[in-house]
C-alpha positions, 0 to 999 in steps of 0.5 A: 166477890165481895167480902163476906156479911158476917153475922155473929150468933149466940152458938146456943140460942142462934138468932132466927131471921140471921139464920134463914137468911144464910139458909136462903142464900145457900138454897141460891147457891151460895157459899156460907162459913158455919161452925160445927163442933170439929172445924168451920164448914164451908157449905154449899147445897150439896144436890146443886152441882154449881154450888159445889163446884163453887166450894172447889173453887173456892178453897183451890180443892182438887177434883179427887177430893170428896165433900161430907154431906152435912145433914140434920136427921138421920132420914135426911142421911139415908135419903143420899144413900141406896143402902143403908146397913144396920150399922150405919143406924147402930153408929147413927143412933150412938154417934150423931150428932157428933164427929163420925163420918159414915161413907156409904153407897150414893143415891143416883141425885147426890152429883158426882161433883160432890163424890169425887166421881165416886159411887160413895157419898160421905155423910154426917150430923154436925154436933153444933146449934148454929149448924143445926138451925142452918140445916133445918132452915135450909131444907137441903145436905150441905157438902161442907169441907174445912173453910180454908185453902186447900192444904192449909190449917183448918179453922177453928174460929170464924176469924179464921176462915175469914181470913183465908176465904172472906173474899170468897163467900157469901156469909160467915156464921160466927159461932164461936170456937169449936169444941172437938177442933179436929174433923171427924172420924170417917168411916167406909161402910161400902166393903165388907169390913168397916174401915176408917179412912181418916182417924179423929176423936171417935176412936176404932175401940169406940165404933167396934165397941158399937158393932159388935166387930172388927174394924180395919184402922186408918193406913195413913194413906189415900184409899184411892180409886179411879175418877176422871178428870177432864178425860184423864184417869186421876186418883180419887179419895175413897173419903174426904181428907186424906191428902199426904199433905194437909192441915199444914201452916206456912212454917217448915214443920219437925216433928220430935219425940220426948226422947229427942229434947237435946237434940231439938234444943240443939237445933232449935238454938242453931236456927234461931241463932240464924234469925229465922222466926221459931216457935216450938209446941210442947207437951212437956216443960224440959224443953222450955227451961233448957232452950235459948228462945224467946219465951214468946216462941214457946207453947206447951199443949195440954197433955190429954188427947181432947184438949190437945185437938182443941188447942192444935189448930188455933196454935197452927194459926198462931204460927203462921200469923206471926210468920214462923220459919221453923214450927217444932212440935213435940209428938204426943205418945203412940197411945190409941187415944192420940191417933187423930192428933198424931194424923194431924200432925203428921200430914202437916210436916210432910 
């Protein structure tokens, strides 16, 4: 494929005639980048089960791996759905648009493609103009995972996702930075007890508060039921993005927390001794006047759970553009509000 038109918008006021065109263009079946406030999508009409498979393809995404169906009303969502229980409209009406992802039982057209096989369909509204006036536009969902490669950090800019799909998609729709910049709490309405499958910046104290009852928080592996591929039985995710291993950049990540500063001093000393590349991401700044390293290596993240997020994968990016050997980051604290940083984190060291 050729590389990608890009189109620049203004993210509050997107320009018309741009936007019917990339909508034009994924009615066709074909691939479009478009920011939304927690990552840039990669899109796709989700009722076109070619389109979709373009998506996998795409980003090298293994089949178990559902998409999120992005749509702009609320009746747009349940029109994927059989069953749509009272608290998926209480969570609607207080969380869309917004980072919430509901998982909820498919209509007989959503493609199997876009569930992993599954009898669920992920579905959210993108709190974003730019994805909003795409959707609109385009008058169908848009299954839309992070525009990245699989594994890989996800994009917060559209250079970005230029750079790791430019040569694979059809259009790029540069809104600007994303303002959450980690993907979307999901949340399985399908079993008797809502439980998130992936944590973000929608915390389970948020989405209880809302029903009124008890949701089952994340267990930090794949909620995996059977699929097939190919013929053979394979794993399938319950939700999109619950890989062991995602979000991750090239370096070798570690992990360290505020009570193991000497020893990552230690250690970081040794491995730039060796002339291995380092960088560290931190939260405090002892580690930063104490540690043998070039000041160029060193990053010290902001120390509220919000802007954290927004900042993680833009560092992530950072790194991998200036070929990190060794990425040191400091573990923000076990405190309910950093869960979706600290998944994030985790799933990119393992």
């Amino acid at each position: 494929m050729s590389v990608a038109r890009r189109i620049t918008l203004d993210p509050h006021h997107p320009n018309a005639a741009h936007i019917a065109e990339a909508a034009a263009a994924l009615r066709a079946g074909a691939l479009v980048v478009f920011p939304t406030e927690t990552v840039y999508g990669l899109g796709a009409n989700c009722l076109d089960p070619d389109a979709v498979a373009r998506i996998f393809a795409a980003k090298g995404r293994p089949a178990w791996n559902p998409v999120i169906a992005h749509v702009a009303s609320m009746e747009a969502a349940q029109a994927l759905t059989r069953d749509w229980p009272e608290a998926a409209t209480r969570l609607a009406h207080a969380f869309w648009p917004g980072p919430l992802t509901l998982v909820l039982l498919k209509a007989p057209h959503v493609p199997d493609v876009a569930t992993a096989g599954l009898d669920a369909v992920a579905v959210r509204i993108p709190d974003h103009p730019v994805a909003l006036a795409l959707l609109r536009a385009a008058g169908v969902p848009v299954a839309a995972p992070s525009a990245n490669r699989f594994t890989q950090v996800s994009p917060t800019t559209a250079q970005h996702a230029a750079r790791a799909l430019g040569d694979r998609v059809a259009y790029i729709l540069d809104g600007g930075p994303c303002q959450v910049g980690i993907e979307s709490t999901v949340l399985d309405l399908t079993g008797p007890v809502p439980a998130v499958l992936r944590p973000g910046m929608i915390s389970v104290a948020a989405i209880e508060a809302v029903l009124g009852a008890t949701v089952r928080p994340p267990t930090g592996g794949r909620a995996a039921a059977v699929a097939h591929d190919g013929g053979e039985a394979v794993a399938a995710q319950r939700g999109p993005g619950m890989a062991d291993r995602h979000y991750a950049p090239s370096a070798e990540v570690w992990l360290f927390s505020a009570d193991q500063h000497a020893e990552m001093v230690t250690a970081l000393a040794a491995r730039a001794a060796d002339g291995g590349p380092v960088m560290a991401l931190l939260l405090h700044t002892t580690l930063q006047t104490t540690a043998s390293l070039p000041a160029a290596r060193l990053r010290t993240m902001p120390d509220n759970p919000a802007a954290y997020a927004r900042a993680l994968y833009a560092a992530l990016h950072d790194a991998d553009e200036a070929r990190i050997a060794v990425l040191v980051i400091e573990q923000p604290p076990e405190r309910a509000e950093w869960t979706g940083v600290r998944d994030r984190l985790t799933r990119a060291a393992r």
